[in-house]
N, C-alpha and C positions, 0 to 999 in steps of 0.2 A: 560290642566289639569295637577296640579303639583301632585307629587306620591300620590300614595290615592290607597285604596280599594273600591270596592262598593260592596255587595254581598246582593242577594234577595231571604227573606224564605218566605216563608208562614207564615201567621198569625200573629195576633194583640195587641199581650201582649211584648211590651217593655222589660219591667221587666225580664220577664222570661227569655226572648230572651238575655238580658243581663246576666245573670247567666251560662246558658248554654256558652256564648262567655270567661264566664272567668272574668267581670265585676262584679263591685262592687257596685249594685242599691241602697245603702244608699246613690252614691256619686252622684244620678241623678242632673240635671239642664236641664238647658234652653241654649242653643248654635245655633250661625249658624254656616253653613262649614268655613266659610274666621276665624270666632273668636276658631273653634276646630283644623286651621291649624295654629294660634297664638300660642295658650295652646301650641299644642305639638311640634312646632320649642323650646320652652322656657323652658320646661321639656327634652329635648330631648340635648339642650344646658347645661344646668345647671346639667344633671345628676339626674335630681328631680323624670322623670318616674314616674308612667306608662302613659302610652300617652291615651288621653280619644279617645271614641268611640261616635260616633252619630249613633239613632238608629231613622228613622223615618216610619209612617205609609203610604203605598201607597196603595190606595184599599185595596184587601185582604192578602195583603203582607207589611212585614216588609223590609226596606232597611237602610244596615250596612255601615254607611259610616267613614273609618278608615285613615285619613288625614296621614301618614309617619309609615303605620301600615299596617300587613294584616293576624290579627288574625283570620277575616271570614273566608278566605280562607282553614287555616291549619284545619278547623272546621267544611269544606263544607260536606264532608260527613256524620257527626252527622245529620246538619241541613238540610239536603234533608230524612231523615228517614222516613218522613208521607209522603212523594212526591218528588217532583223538586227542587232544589236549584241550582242561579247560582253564578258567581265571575266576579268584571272585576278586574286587577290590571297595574296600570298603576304606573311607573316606569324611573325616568332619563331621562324624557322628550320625550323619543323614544320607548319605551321598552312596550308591552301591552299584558294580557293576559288574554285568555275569559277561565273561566273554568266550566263544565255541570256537577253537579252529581244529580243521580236520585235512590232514594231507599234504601238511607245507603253507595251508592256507588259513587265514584270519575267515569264519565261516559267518559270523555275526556275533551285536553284542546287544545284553539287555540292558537296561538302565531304567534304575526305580524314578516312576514317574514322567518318564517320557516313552517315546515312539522306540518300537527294535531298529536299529543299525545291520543291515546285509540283508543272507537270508534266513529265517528260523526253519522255513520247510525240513530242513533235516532234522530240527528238534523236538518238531511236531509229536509224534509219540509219546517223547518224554516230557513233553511242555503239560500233557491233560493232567489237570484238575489243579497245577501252580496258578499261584497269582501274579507271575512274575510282567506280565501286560497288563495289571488292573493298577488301578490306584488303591495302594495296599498300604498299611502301615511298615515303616523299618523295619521292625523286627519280624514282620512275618513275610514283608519280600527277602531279609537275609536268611531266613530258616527256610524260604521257598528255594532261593537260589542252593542254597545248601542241598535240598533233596533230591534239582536238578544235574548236580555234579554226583550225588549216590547214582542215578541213576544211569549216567554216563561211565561211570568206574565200576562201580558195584561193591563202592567201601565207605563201610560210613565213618565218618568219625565223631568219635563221642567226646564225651568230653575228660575222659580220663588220658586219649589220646591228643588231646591240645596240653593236657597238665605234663606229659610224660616227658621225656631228656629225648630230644632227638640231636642231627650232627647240625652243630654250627660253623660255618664259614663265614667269611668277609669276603666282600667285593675287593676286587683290587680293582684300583684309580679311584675317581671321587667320587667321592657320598652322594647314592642316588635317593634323597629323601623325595617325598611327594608321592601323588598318584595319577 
């Protein structure tokens, strides 16, 4: 997976959900991930910014998927406010980080390869039998963090739902590339 956000809120209103993120829902469409990591390589090259956002429905949860982007993230704590919210950010081919807030509040974050940041005690439950604290290879602390976010949502997604058209927006102001 090349650098990307993914972050999962509750609830079913796109739109909204784009607002609060800082998006601009006059600029909705139709995108898949491969045609919103086009858009924002070409915006990102040219200077043209803001880099667009995919916003799609899974069950009762909305997921933010932000291709050279990770405006959910800096936003994680608004969007947990009615409940749960969480983050994956994945970074440089190597670099990955699962972040939990719950209630208004940044709850802790994991990061492959180093120490947890806050406190995990509430993810305790759903932490048993991840690697996500071991010294693990990328791809199986990114499929671990992946299964810790099923397990918080109770949606998985496969991967016909990363192929599939969900709504694209743009950020309005400037290009928030990085992570």
């Amino acid at each position: 997976m090349r650098n990307i956000s993914v972050t999962w809120v509750p609830g079913t209103d796109t739109g909204r959900l784009a607002e609060v993120l800082g998006a601009d829902p006059s600029t909705a469409g139709q995108r898949n991930l491969a045609d919103a990591y086009d858009e924002s390589y070409e915006r990102a090259v040219s200077g043209e910014g803001p880099n667009p956002v995919l916003i799609g429905l899974a069950g009762a949860w909305l997921v933010v998927l932000e291709p050279l982007a990770s405006g959910g993230r800096r936003k994680l704590e608004a969007l947990s406010a009615a409940g749960e919210a969480c983050c994956i950010t994945v970074a440089h081919g190597s670099y990955c980080s699962f972040y939990y807030a719950r209630e208004g509040r940044l709850v802790c974050r994991l990061v492959r390869l180093d120490d947890p940041e806050g406190d995990v005690r509430p993810l305790e439950p759903r932490l048993a039998g991840l690697g996500l604290r071991d010294k693990v290879t990328f791809d199986v602390w990114l499929t671990h963090a992946f299964l810790l976010a099923e397990r918080i949502t109770g949606v998985h997604l496969g991967e016909e739902w990363f192929a599939d058209e969900h709504t694209r927006y743009f950020y309005g102001g400037a290009l928030l590339v990085g992570s």
